[in-house]
C-alpha positions in Angstrom: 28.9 0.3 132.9 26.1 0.4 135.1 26.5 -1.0 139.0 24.5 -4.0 138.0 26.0 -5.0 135.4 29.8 -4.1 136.7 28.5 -6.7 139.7 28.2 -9.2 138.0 31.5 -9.9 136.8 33.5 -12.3 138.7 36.6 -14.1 138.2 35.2 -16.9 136.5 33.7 -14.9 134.1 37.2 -13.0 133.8 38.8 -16.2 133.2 36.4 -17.2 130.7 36.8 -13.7 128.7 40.6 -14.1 128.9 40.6 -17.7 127.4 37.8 -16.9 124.7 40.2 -13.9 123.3 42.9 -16.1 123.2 41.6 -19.0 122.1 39.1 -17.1 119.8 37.4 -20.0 120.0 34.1 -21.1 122.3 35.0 -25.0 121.8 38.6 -24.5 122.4 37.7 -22.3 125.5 35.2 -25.2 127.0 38.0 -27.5 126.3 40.4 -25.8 128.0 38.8 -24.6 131.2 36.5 -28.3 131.2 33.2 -26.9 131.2 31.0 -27.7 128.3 30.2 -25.8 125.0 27.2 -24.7 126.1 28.3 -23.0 129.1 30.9 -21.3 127.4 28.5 -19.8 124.9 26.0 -18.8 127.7 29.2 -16.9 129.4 30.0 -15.5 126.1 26.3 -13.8 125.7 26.6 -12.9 129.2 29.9 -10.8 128.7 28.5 -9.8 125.3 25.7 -8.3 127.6 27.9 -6.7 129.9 30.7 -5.3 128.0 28.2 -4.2 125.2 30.3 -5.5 122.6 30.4 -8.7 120.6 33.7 -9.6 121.9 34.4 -12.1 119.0 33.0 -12.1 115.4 33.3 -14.6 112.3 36.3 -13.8 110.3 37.6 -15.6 107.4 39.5 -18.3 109.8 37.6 -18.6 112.4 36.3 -16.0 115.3 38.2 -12.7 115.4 38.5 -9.8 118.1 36.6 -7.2 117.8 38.9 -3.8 118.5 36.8 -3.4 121.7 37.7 -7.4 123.0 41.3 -6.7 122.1 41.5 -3.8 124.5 39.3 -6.5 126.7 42.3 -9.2 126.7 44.7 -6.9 128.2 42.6 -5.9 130.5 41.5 -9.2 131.8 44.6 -10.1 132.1 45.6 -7.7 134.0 42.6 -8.1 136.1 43.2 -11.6 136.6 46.8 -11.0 137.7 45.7 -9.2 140.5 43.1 -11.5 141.8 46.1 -13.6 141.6 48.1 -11.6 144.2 44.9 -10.6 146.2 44.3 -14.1 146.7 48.1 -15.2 147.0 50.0 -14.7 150.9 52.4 -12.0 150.6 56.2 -12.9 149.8 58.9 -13.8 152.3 60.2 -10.7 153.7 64.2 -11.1 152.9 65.8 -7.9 155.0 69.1 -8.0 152.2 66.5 -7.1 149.8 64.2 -4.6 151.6 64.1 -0.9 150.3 61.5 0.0 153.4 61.9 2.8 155.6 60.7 2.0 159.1 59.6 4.8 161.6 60.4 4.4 165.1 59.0 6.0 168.2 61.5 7.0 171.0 62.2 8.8 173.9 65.9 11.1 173.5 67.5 9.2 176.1 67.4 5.6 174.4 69.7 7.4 172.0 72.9 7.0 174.3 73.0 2.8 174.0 69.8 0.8 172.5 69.8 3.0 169.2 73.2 3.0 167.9 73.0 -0.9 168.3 69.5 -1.4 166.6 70.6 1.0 163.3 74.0 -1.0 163.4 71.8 -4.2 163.5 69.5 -3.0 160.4 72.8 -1.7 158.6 74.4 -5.3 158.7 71.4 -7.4 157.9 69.3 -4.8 155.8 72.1 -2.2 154.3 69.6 -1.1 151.4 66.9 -0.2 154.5 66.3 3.4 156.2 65.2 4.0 159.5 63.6 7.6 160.8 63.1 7.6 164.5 60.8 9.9 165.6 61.2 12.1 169.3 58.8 11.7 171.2 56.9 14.7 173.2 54.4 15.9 175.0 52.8 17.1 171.4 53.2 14.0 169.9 50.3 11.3 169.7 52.4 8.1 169.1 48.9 5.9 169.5 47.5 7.9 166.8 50.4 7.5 164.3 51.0 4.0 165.0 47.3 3.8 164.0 47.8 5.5 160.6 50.9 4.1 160.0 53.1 7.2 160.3 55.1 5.2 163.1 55.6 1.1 162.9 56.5 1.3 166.4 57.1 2.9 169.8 59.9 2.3 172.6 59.4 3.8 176.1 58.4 3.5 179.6 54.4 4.9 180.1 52.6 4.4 183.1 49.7 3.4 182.1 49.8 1.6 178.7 47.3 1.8 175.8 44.7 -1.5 176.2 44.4 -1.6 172.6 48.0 -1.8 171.4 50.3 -4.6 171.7 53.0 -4.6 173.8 56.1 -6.7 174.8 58.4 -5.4 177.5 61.9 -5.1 176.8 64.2 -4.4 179.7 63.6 -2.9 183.0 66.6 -0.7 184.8 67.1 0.4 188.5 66.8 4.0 189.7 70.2 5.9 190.0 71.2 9.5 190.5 73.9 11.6 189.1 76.0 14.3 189.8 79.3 16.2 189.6 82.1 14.4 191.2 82.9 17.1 192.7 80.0 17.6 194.3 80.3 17.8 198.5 77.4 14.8 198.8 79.4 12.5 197.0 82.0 12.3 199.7 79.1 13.2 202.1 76.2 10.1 201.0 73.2 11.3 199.2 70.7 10.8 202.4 66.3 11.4 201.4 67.7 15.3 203.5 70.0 16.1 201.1 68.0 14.7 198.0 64.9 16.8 198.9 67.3 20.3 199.5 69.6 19.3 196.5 68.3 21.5 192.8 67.1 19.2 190.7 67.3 18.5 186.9 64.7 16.8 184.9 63.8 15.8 182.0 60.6 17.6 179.7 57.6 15.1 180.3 57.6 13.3 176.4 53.8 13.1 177.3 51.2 15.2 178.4 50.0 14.8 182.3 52.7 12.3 182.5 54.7 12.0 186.5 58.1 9.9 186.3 57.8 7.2 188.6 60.4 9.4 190.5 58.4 11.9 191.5 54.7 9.4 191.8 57.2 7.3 194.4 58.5 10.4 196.5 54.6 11.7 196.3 53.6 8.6 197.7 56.0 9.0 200.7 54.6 12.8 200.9 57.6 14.4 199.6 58.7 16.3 196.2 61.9 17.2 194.7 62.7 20.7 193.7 63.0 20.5 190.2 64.8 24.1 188.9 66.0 23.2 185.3 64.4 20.5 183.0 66.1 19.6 179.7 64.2 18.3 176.1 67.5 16.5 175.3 69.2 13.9 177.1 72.1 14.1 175.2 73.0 17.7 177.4 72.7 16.2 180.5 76.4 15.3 181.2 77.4 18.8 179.5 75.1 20.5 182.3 75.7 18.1 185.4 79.7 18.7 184.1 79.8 22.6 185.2 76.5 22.6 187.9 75.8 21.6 190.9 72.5 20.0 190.0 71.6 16.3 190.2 69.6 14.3 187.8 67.8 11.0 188.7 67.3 8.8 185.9 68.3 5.0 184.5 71.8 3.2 185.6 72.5 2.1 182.4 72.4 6.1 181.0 74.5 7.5 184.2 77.2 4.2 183.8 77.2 5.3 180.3 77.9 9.0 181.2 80.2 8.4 183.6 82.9 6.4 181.3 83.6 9.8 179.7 82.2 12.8 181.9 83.1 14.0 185.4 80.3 12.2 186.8 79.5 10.7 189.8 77.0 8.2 190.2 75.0 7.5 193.2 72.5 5.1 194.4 68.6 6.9 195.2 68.1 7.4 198.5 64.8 5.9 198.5 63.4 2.3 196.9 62.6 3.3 193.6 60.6 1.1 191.6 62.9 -0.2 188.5 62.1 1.7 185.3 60.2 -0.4 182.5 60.6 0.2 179.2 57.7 -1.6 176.6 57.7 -1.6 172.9 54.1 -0.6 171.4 52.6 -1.2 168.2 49.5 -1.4 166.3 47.4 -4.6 165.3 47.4 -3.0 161.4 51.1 -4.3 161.7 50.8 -7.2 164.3 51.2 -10.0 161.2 53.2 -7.7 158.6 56.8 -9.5 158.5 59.1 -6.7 157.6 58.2 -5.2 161.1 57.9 -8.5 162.7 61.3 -8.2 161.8 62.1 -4.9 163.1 60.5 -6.0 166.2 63.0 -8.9 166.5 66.1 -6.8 165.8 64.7 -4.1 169.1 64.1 -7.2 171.4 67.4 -8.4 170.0 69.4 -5.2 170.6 67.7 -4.6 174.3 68.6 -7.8 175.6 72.5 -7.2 174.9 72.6 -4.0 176.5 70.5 -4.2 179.5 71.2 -8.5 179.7 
């Protein structure tokens, strides 16, 4: 079928097509869809036009399908079913019922509190629903898979966040260091003297360029730590602070965690430290979708009863 012709089919015409082969009959068909006689048969010449086929013939009883406008009624049927859903709003979202598997951006040391509570959240509300999170690195462009839809959203804290995402902060945390309690400085006071001689470890940058707001803060005051061993995984920290002498500044809520069950110590900075902030990102293509509305709702949900 040539362009032209092919563009001039529209639903109506559909409709009429799908009544005429079912009907087999043009005055049933005006009758049915209220247009007049007339009409119908100028639709019918049009489609006959179109289609090049007579559609209908004369039988013995009446007007007949020809093979081609059998194969015709299926498929305007078809075709008119998914105008129908086009042109209908999507269906309630019902999490008991959702197969989906949502992607989730996030930083390894989310993983020690807010992640266990948002998969136990989606396991009691949506047990037929997976969940992949997704590390993020230095490597990784989260803006660009939220974009293609290879994430449905992003937790973390950025320093500069992306103007064309949306964001809703989540929680924000205070500054805290932490050592072995066994350490000399924790009987001693962690002064800015000992902070700035003490070996640092620190976590790998998850992006590229990126300076905690640890290190921007103590810049600003013209000072640097000395940073000797950084660590991809959060989840080693208390295994290394547990036999080094090293200290690692990061959020209260990860050290308090820590603490309950390693020889830690945990110490406040010895500088003002502006609190951590931690945003959830994600992409307009998703904005009004309400599956990850709903994901959304279950992060926000889970944040506020850990950091509340």
């Amino acid at each position: 079928m040539s362009n032209r012709l092919m563009d001039q089919l529209d639903t109506n015409l559909l409709r009429v097509l799908y009544t005429l082969l079912t009907e087999r009959s043009v005055t049933r068909t005006a009758l049915k869809l209220g247009q007049s006689q007339p009409a119908i048969s100028n639709m019918l010449k049009r489609l006959r036009e179109i289609t090049g086929d007579a559609i209908l013939v004369r039988g013995r009883n009446g007007m007949t399908p020809t093979d081609r406008g059998q194969e015709l009624l299926q498929l305007a049927q078809q075709a008119l079913k998914l105008m129908e859903s086009i042109a209908s709003p999507a269906p309630d979202f019902v999490p008991a019922h959702t197969q989906r598997v949502f992607h989730l951006g996030a930083p390894d040391y989310l993983s020690v509190q807010l992640l266990p509570l948002v998969i136990g959240k989606i396991r009691e509300v949506a047990p037929q629903a997976g969940l992949v999170i997704h590390a993020l690195n230095a490597g990784f462009d989260y803006a660009a898979a939220l974009e293609n839809g290879e994430l449905d959203c992003v937790i973390g804290n950025w320093p500069d966040l992306p103007p064309h995402l949306h964001i809703a902060q989540l929680f924000e945390d205070e500054v805290v260091c932490m050592v072995n309690r066994n350490h000399p400085v924790v009987s001693k006071g962690l002064s800015l003297k000992y902070y700035l001689e003490m070996a640092h470890l620190a976590p790998t940058p998850y992006m590229a360029g990126h300076r905690s707001i640890i290190d921007s803060t103590l810049a600003e005051m013209g000072h640097k730590r000395r940073i000797q061993m950084t660590l991809p995984y959060f989840g080693m920290v208390p295994y290394v602070l547990a036999k080094t002498d090293l200290l690692f500044t990061t959020s209260r809520s990860f050290a308090q965690q820590c603490a309950k069950d390693w020889p830690i110590a945990v110490l406040p900075a010895p500088v003002e430290i502006p609190k951590m902030r931690f945003f959830m990102l994600w992409h307009e293509r998703v904005h009004a979708a309400q599956e990850v509305q709903w994901l959304r709702r279950v992060i926000a949900e889970a944040a506020g009863e850990v950091f509340s």
